[in-house]
C-alpha positions in Angstrom: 0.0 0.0 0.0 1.1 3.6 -1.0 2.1 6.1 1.6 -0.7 7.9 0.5 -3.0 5.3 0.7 -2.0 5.0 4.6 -2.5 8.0 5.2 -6.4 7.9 3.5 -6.9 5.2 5.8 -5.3 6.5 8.8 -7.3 10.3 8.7 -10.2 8.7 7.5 -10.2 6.5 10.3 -10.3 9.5 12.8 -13.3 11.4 10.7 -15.7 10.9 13.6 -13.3 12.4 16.3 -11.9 15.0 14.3 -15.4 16.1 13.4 -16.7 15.8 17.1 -14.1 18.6 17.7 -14.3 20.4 14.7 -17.8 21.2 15.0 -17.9 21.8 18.7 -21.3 19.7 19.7 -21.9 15.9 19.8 -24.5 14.5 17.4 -24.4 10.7 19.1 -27.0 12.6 22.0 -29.4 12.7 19.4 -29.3 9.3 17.9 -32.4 7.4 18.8 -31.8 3.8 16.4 -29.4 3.2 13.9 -32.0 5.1 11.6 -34.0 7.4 13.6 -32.7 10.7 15.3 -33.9 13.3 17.3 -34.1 16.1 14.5 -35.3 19.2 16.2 -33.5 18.1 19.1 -30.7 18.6 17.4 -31.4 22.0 15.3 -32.1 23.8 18.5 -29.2 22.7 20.4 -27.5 25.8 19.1 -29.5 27.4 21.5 -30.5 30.8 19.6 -33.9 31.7 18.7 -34.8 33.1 15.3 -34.5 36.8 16.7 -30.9 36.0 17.9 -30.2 34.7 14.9 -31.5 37.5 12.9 -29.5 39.9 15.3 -26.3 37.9 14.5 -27.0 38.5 10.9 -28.1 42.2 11.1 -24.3 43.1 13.0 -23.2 41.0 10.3 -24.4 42.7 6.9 -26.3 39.9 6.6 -30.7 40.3 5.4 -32.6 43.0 4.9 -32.3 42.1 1.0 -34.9 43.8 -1.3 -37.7 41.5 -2.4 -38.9 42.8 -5.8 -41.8 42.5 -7.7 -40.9 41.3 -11.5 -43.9 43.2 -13.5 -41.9 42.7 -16.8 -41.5 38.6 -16.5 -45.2 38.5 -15.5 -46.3 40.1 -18.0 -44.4 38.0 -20.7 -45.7 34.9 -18.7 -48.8 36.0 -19.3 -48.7 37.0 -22.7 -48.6 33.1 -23.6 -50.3 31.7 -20.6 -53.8 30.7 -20.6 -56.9 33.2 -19.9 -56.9 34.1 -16.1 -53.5 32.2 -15.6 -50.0 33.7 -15.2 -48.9 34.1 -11.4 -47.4 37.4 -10.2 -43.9 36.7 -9.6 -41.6 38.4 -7.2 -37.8 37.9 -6.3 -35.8 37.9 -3.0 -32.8 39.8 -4.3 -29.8 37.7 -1.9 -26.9 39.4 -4.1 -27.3 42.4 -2.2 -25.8 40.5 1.0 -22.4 40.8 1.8 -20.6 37.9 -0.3 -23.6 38.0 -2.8 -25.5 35.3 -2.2 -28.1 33.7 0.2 -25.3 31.6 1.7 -23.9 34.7 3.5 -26.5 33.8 6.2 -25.6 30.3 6.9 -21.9 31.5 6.8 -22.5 34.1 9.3 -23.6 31.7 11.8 -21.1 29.1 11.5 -18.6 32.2 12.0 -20.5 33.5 15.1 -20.6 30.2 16.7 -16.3 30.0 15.6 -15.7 33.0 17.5 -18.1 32.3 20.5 -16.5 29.1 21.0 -13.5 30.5 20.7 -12.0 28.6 17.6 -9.3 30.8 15.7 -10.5 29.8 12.3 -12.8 28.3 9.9 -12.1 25.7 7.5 -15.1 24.8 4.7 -15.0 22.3 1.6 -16.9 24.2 -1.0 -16.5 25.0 -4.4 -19.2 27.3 -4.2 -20.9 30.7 -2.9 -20.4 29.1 0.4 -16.9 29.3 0.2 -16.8 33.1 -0.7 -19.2 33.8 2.1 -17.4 32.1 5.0 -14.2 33.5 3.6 -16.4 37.0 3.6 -17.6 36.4 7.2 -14.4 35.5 8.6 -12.6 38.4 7.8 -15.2 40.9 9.4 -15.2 38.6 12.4 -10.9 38.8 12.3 -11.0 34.9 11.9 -8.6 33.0 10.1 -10.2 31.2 6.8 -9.0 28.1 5.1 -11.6 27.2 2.1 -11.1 23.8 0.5 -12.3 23.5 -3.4 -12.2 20.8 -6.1 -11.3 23.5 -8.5 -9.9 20.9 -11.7 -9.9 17.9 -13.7 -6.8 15.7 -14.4 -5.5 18.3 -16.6 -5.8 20.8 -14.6 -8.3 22.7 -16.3 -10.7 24.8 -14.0 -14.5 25.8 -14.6 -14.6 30.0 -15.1 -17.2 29.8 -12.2 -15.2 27.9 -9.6 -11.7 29.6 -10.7 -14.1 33.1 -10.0 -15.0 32.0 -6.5 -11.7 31.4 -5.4 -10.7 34.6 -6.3 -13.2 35.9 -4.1 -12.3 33.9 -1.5 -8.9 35.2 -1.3 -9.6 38.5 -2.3 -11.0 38.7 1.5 -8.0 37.0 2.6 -8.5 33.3 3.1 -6.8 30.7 2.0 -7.9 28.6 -1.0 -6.7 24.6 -1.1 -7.4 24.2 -4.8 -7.3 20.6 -5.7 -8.6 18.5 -8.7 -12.0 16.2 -8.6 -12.4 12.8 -6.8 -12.2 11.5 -3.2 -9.3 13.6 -1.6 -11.6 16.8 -1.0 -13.0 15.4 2.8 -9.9 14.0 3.3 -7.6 17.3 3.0 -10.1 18.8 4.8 -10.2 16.7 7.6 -6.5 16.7 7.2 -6.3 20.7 7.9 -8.7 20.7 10.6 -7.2 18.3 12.4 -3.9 20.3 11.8 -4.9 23.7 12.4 -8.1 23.0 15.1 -10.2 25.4 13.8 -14.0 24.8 13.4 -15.5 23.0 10.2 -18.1 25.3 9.2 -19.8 22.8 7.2 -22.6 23.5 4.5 -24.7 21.0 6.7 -24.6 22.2 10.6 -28.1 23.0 12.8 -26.7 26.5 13.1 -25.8 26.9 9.7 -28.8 25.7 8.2 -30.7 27.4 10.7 -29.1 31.2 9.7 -31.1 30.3 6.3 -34.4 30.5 8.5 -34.4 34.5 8.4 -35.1 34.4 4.7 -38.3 32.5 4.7 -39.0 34.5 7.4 -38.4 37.7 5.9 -40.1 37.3 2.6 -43.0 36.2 4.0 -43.3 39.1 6.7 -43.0 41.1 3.3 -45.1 39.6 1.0 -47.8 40.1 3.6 -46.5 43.9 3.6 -46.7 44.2 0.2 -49.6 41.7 -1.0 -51.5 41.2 2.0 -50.8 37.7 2.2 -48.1 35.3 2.5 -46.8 33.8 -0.9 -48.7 31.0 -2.2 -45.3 29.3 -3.9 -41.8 29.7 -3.1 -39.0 28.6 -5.7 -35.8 27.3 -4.2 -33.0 26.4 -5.9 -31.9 22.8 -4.7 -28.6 21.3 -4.6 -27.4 20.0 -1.3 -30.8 20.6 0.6 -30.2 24.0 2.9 -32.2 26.4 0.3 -35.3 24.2 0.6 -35.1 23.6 4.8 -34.3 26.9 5.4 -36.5 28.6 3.7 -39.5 26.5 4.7 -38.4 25.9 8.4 -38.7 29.7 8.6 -41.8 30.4 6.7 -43.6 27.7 9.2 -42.2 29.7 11.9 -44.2 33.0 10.9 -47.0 30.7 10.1 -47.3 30.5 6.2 -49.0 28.5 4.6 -47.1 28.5 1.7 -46.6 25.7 -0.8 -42.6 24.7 -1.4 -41.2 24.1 -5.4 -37.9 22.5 -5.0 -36.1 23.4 -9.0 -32.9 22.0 -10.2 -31.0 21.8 -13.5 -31.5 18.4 -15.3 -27.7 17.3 -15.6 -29.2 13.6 -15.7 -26.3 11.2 -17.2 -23.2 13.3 -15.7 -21.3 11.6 -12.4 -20.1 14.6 -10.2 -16.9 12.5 -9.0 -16.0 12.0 -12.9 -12.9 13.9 -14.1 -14.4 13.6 -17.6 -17.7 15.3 -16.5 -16.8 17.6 -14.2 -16.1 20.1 -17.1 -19.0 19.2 -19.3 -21.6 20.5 -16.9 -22.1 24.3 -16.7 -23.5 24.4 -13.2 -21.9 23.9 -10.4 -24.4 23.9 -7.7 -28.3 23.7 -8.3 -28.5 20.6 -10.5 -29.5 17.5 -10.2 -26.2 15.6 -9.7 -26.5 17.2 -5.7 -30.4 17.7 -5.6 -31.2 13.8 -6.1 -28.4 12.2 -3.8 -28.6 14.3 -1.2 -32.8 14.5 -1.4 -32.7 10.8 -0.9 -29.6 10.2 1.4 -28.9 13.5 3.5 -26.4 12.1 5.6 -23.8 11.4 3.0 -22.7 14.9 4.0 -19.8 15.9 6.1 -21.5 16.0 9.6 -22.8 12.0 11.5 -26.4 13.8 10.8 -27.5 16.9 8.3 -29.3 19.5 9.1 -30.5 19.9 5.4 -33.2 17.6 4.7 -35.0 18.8 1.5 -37.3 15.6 1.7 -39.3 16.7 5.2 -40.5 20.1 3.6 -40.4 20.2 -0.2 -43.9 19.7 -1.8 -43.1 19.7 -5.4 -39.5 19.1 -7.7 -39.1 20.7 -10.6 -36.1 20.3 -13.3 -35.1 22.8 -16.0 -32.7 22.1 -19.1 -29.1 24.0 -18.8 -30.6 26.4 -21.6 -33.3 27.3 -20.1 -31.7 28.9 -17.2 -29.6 30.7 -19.7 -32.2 32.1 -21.4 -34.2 33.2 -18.2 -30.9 34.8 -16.8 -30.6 36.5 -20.2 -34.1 37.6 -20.0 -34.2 38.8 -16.4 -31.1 41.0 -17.5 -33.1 42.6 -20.5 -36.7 43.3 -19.4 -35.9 43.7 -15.5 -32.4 45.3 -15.2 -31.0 42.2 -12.9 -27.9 41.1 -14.2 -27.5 37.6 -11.9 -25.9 34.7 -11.5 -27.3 31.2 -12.4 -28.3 29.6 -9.7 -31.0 31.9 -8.5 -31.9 31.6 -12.4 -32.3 27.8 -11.6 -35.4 28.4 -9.8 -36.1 31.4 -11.8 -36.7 29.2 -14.7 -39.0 26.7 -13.1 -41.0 29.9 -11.5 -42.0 30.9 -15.1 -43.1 27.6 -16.0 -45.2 27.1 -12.7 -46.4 30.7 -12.7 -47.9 30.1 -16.4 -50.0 27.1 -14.6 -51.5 29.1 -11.6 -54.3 31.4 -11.6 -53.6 35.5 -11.8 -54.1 35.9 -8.0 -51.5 33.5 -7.2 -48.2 34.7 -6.0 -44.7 32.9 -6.3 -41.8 34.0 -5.2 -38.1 32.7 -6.0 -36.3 33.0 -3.0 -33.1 34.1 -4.3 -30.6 35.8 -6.9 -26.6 35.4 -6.9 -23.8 37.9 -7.7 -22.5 37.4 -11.4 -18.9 38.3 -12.4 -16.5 37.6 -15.1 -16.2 33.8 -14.6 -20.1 33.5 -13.3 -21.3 35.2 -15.9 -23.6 32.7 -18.8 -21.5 34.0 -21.1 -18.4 33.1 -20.0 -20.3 29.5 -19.1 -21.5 29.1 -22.7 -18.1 30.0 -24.1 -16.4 27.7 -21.7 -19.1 24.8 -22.2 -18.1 25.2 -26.6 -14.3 24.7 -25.3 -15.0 21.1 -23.7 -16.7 19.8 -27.2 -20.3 20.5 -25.8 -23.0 22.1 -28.9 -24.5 25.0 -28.2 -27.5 26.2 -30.3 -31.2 27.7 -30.2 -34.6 25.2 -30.4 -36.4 23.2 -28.6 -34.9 23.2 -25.1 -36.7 19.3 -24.4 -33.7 18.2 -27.0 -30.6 19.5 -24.1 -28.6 16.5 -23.4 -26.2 16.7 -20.5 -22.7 17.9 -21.1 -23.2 17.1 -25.0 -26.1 20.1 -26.4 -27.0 22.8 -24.2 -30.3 24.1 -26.1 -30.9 27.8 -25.8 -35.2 28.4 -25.9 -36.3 30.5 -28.6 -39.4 31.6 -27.2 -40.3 31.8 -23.9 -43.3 29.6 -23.9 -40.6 27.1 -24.7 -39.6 27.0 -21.1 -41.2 23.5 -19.7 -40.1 22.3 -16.0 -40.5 18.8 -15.6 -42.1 17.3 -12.5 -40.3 14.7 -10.6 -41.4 11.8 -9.1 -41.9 12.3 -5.6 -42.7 8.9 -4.8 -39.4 7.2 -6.1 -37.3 9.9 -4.4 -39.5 8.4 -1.3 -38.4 4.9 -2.3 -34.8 5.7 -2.8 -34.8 7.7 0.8 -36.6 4.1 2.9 -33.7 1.8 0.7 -30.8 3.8 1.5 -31.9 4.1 5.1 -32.4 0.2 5.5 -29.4 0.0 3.7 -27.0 2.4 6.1 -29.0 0.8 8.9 -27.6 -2.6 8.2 -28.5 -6.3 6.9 -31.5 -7.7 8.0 -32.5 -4.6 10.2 -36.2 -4.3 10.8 -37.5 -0.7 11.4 -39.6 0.0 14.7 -42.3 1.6 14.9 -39.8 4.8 15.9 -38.0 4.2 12.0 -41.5 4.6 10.8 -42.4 7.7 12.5 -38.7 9.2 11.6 -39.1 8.1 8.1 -42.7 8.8 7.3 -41.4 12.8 8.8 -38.2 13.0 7.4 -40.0 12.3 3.8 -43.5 14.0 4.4 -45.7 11.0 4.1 -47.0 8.7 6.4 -45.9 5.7 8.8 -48.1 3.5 6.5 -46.6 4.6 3.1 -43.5 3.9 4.7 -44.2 0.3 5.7 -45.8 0.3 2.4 -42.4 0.8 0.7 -40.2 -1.2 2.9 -42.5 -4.2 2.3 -42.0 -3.6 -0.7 -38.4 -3.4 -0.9 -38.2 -6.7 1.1 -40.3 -8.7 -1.6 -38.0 -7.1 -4.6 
């Protein structure tokens, strides 16, 4: 065996002591079986309430971002939609926090909780807004900042959008670990914080999470302010599963009633750990490769149990083709002056498609926008996705094939979300938990409970599907 090898094995080995200290708090008090967990146990043992938390993130320069009301996209949705269809449609504009995106408020607790425990530094394994947002965070907070990012493939050629992050990363003084895709990313990271002992402010903590509350609180508070009413939908982009529980943990704390659309980008077909795909997607966060696996298995994440479980609160999943979010980003830019990044754009796209199905009086709101820059930008994307061998042209956006055609819409009405199937997600969930629970296991009546909550059904559709499972 390779010294390398040995020394995989021997860190990896240590993951669930290195974490224990890392993140400061022991998840093995909320374990309940080896499936079911106390989960609100455990997202209120940071001990702040959502005013705190809101306070934190108000010292911060965190919220208070302008929700806006898109009359121009409306009125094109409506212009094709159906008599008395065509949803108004409103935006939570997030780039207006301090790193530029909604992730600024998960950052800024995972830094408030670093310096109240007195860690010296922060250490995260992104290769997203995340990254620039803790890096952000840190330096207000005079925190040391190491961000970890699988930046290339084998030939060490790097994505515009990730090569742009890092540079904002370090632009606020971190330090950015640049390495290139497969297995190593958890294990350098485990590596440093082992090495350094600063806190992991992982993408997946309660607190973390749990800073994303104040934006489903906010909009709703001003939707009501503004409409009169909570919104009917909200649109969030989905990757890893924070933007869903977030958001809908704190609009049920202000009491909406409010119906959640979980939206991806269809990169069906592309493996995330595959140094020949990871250049021949042009998303890196939002899609599908993230938004299924983690939907169906949230605790492949970097923490024993995550806080992000998109499954408990997401009442529809929606998928758009690459070139639709293109053209809607492209479109937003033209008739409503908001020159954003794609991954708001991700549930931007699906928005238009579900506002064309709902009545006039509905309201739907996509929860929020991201910074653009040189490398973020769609044009940079498009020109970048060419240089890999992937076709670009205009048509019918239903003919996109992952990281082979990106199809640009030519008319709006073009733009189609595609529903998916709630129900297998459900399966997938119940067979990976049976599976991680061990051979032969048999849920109890507890398993049930836990499952039937952590997927929004019931104890009987649960039993339902592990009977099932058993049979095949």
């Amino acid at each position: 065996m390779s010294e390398m090898a040995t020394r995989y094995e021997t860190v990896m080995a240590r993951k669930g002591e290195i974490m224990k200290r890392a993140l400061g708090m022991d998840y093995a008090q909320f374990e309940r079986s080896p499936i079911a967990f106390d989960y609100e146990g455990m997202m209120g043992a940071h001990g702040y309430s959502l005013e705190q938390i809101r306070g934190i993130q108000r010292a911060a320069g965190v919220g208070g971002t302008p929700l806006l009301e898109l009359r121009n996209i409306t009125d094109l949705v409506r212009s094709y939609a159906e008599p008395g269809y065509g949803a108004r449609i409103f935006v939570k504009d997030e780039a207006a926090n301090m790193a530029g995106s909604f992730k600024d408020r998960r950052a800024s607790m995972s830094i408030h909780v670093a310096a109240e425990k007195g860690f010296a530094g922060v250490i995260a394994a992104t290769s997203g807004n995340y990254g620039a947002a803790v890096a952000s965070q840190a330096a207000r907070a005079g925190l040391a900042c190491i961000i970890c990012q699988e930046t290339f493939d084998s030939r060490h050629v790097g994505q515009p959008e990730i090569v742009e992050k890092s540079r904002l990363c370090e632009a606020v003084g971190a330090e950015v670990v640049q390495m290139t895709v497969g297995p190593e990313l958890f294990f350098h990271m485990l590596e440093l914080l082992e090495a350094t002992g600063y806190l992991s402010a992982s993408l997946y903590s309660p607190f973390g999470v749990s800073g994303i509350e104040s934006l489903g609180a906010e909009l709703a508070e001003e939707m009501i302010a503004l409409t009169g009413a909570p919104p009917t939908h909200v649109v969030c982009t989905h990757a890893g599963g924070g933007n869903t529980t977030g958001t809908a943990r704190g609009l049920k704390r202000v009491g909406a009633r409010t119906e959640i659309v979980s939206a991806s980008v269809d990169l069906s077909g592309l493996h995330m750990a595959s140094d020949t795909d990871f250049n021949r997607k042009s998303f890196t966060t939002g899609h599908t490769g993230f938004g299924v696996p983690f939907a169906t298995w949230p605790d492949r994440a970097d923490v024993p149990r995550n806080a992000a479980r998109s499954l408990r609160y997401m009442d529809r999943y929606l998928t758009v083709t690459q070139g639709e979010v293109f053209y809607v980003t492209e479109a937003l830019a033209k008739l409503e002056g908001l020159e954003r990044g794609p991954s708001g754009n991700t549930a931007m796209a699906a928005a238009m498609s579900l506002a064309r199905e709902l009545p006039r009086d509905a309201t739907v709101v996509v929860q929020e926008t991201e910074y653009t820059g040189a490398g973020k930008h769609h044009w940079s994307q498009l020109a970048f996705a060419r240089a890999q061998g992937v076709e670009v042209r205009a048509g019918d956006p239903a003919d996109n094939v992952p990281g082979k055609v990106i199809v640009i819409p030519e008319r709006p009405e073009q733009i189609h979300a595609q529903e998916a199937d709630l129900g297998k997600m459900h399966r997938s969930y119940v067979r990976n938990a049976l599976k991680h629970a061990g051979e032969g296991y048999r849920p109890t009546p507890e398993d049930l409970v836990f499952m039937a909550e952590d997927t929004n059904t019931t104890p009987a559709t649960i039993e339902e599907i592990a009977a099932g499972l058993r049979a095949g």
